[in-house]
C-alpha positions in Angstrom: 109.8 116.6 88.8 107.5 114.1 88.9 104.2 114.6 90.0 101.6 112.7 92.3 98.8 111.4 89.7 95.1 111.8 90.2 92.9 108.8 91.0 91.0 107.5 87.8 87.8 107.9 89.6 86.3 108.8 93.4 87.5 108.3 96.6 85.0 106.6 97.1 84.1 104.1 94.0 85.7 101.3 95.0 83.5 101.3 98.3 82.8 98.7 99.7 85.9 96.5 99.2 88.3 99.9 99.7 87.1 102.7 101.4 86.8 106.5 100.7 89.2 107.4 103.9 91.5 104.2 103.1 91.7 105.7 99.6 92.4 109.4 100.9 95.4 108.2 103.3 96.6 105.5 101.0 96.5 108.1 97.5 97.1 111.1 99.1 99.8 110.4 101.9 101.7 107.1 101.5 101.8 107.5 97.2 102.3 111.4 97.5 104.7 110.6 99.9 106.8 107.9 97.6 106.8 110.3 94.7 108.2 113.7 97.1 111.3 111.8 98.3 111.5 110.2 94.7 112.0 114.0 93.6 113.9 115.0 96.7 116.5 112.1 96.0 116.9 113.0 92.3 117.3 116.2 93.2 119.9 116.1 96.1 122.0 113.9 92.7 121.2 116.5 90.5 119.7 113.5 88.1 117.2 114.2 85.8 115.7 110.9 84.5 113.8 110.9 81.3 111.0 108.6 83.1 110.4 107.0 86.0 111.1 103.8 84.7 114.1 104.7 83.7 115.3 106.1 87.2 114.5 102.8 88.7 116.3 100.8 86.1 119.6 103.1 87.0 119.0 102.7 90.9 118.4 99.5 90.9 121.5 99.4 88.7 123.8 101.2 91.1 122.8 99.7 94.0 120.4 102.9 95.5 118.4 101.3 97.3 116.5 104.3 99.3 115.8 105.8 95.1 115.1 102.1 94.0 112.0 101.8 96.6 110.7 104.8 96.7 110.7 105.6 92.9 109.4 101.8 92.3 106.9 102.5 95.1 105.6 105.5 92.9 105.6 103.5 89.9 103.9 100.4 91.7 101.0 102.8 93.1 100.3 104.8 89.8 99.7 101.3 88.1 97.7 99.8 91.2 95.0 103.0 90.7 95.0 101.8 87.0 94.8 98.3 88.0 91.5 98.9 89.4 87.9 99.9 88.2 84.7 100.7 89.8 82.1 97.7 89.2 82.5 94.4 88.9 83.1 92.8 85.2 84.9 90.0 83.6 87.7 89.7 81.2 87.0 88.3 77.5 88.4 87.9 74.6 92.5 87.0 74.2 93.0 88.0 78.0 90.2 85.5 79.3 91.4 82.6 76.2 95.1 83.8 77.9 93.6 82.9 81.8 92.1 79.8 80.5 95.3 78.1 78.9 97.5 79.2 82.5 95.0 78.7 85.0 92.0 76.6 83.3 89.4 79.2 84.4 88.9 82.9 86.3 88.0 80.9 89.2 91.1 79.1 89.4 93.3 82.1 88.8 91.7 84.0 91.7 92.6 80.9 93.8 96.2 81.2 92.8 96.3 85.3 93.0 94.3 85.1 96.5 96.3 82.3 97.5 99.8 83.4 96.6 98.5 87.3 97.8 98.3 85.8 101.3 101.6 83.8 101.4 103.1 87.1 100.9 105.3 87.1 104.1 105.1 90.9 105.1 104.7 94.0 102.7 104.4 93.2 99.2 102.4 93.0 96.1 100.8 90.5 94.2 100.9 90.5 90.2 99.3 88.9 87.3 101.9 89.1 84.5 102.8 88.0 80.6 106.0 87.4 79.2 106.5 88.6 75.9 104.8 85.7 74.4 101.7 86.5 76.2 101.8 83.7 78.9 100.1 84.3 82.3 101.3 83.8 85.9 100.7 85.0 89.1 104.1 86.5 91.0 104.4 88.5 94.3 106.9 90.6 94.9 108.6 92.4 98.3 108.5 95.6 99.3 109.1 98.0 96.5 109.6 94.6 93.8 108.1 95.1 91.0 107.9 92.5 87.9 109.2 94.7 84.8 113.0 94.7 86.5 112.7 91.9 88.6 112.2 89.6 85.6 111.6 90.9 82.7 107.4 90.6 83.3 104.9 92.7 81.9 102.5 93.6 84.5 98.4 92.8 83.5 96.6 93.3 87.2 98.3 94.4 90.8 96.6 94.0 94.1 98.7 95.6 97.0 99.1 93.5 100.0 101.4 96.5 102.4 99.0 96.8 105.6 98.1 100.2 104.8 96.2 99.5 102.0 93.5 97.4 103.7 93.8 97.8 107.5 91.5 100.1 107.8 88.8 98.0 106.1 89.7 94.7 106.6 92.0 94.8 110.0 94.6 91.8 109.8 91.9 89.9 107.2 94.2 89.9 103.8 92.8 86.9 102.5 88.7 88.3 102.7 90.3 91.9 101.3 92.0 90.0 98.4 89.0 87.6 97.5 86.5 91.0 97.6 88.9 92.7 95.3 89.5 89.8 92.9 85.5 89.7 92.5 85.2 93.3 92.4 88.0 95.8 91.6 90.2 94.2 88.8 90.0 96.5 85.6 89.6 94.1 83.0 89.9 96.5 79.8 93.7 97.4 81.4 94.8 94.2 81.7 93.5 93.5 78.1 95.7 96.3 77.4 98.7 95.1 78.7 98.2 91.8 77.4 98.2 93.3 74.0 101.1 95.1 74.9 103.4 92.4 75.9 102.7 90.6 72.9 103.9 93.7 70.9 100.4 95.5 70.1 100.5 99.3 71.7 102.2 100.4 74.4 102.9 99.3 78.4 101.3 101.5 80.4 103.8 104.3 82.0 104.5 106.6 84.9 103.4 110.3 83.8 106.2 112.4 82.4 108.2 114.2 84.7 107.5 118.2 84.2 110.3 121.0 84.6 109.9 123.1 87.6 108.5 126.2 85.0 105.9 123.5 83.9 105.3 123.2 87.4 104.5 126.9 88.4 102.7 127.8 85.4 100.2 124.5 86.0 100.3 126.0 89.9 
């Protein structure tokens, strides 16, 4: 079974650009809520996937769309609390020479994530990617989308644009959430990491390991 992951840091250290009770309703009922019917699905189809990555790939494959969103929901929300860091920074090194040869500078790439974040028509997500020769773009995706299976894109950064994850803070204001979290939230040192990755140094970041229903109890 898979499990629901703990946030990287406080409830409340993203404050002010995401609150403490956005974080608690966001984390703790709509993610919690994506992985428990993930497990109830599998379960009900007596499937036991290695990985979570590897039950999207196979209900995206057969066409199971009610497994395919909420499994890639899971997936999408695990990397989004990774995504993000407490404190502002700025990237360096091959990730900020990578954002200067797509976008010319960080400023310009926020324009395109912010700008591209609100085009999103309705739920989504909005992505800053590399292909496996390391080259940078901004992509949004629908709903449960996500870049690895849509096309084949190694995710770097992830800023959710579903209502629920900044109503609460920012009412019907995506673009003002999106700009604060551009300048504040993005987690720099992951992204270098998944840069790295892409180009075939280390590993993609992954869902946690499902556990067996013993590993389960005993951790209980």
């Amino acid at each position: 079974m898979f499990e629901l992951p703990d946030l990287p840091y406080a409830y409340e250290a993203l404050e002010p650009v995401i609150s403490g009770k956005t974080m608690r309703f966001h984390h703790d009922k709509h993610h919690k809520a994506y992985v428990e019917t993930t497990n109830t699905l599998l379960r009900d189809a007596n499937a036991a996937p290695e990985s979570l990555e590897a039950a999207i790939r196979a209900a995206k494959a057969s066409g199971d769309k009610k497994l395919f969103n909420n499994a890639a929901q899971a997936w999408n929300h695990g990397f989004f609390w990774n995504a993000m860091a407490p404190g502002a920074a700025r990237p360096d090194g091959e990730l900020a020479a990578g954002i200067a040869g797509a976008f010319g500078d960080l400023a310009k790439l926020k324009q395109t994530f912010v700008a591209d974040g609100v085009a999103q028509f309705g739920s989504g997500w909005v992505w800053l990617t590399a292909d496996k020769a390391g080259k940078l773009q901004v992509v949004t995706t629908h709903d449960a989308g996500e870049p690895l299976e849509d096309g084949g894109q190694i995710p770097l950064l992830v800023c959710d644009v579903w209502e629920h994850a900044y109503y609460l803070d920012h009412q019907n204001d995506r673009k003002g959430f999106l700009e604060a979290w551009f300048d504040a939230l993005p987690n720099w040192s992951f992204a270098a990491r998944q840069l790295a990755a892409a180009r075939g140094q280390g590993e993609a970041w992954r869902y946690p390991r499902p556990k067996s229903t013993e590993q389960m109890r005993r951790a209980g």
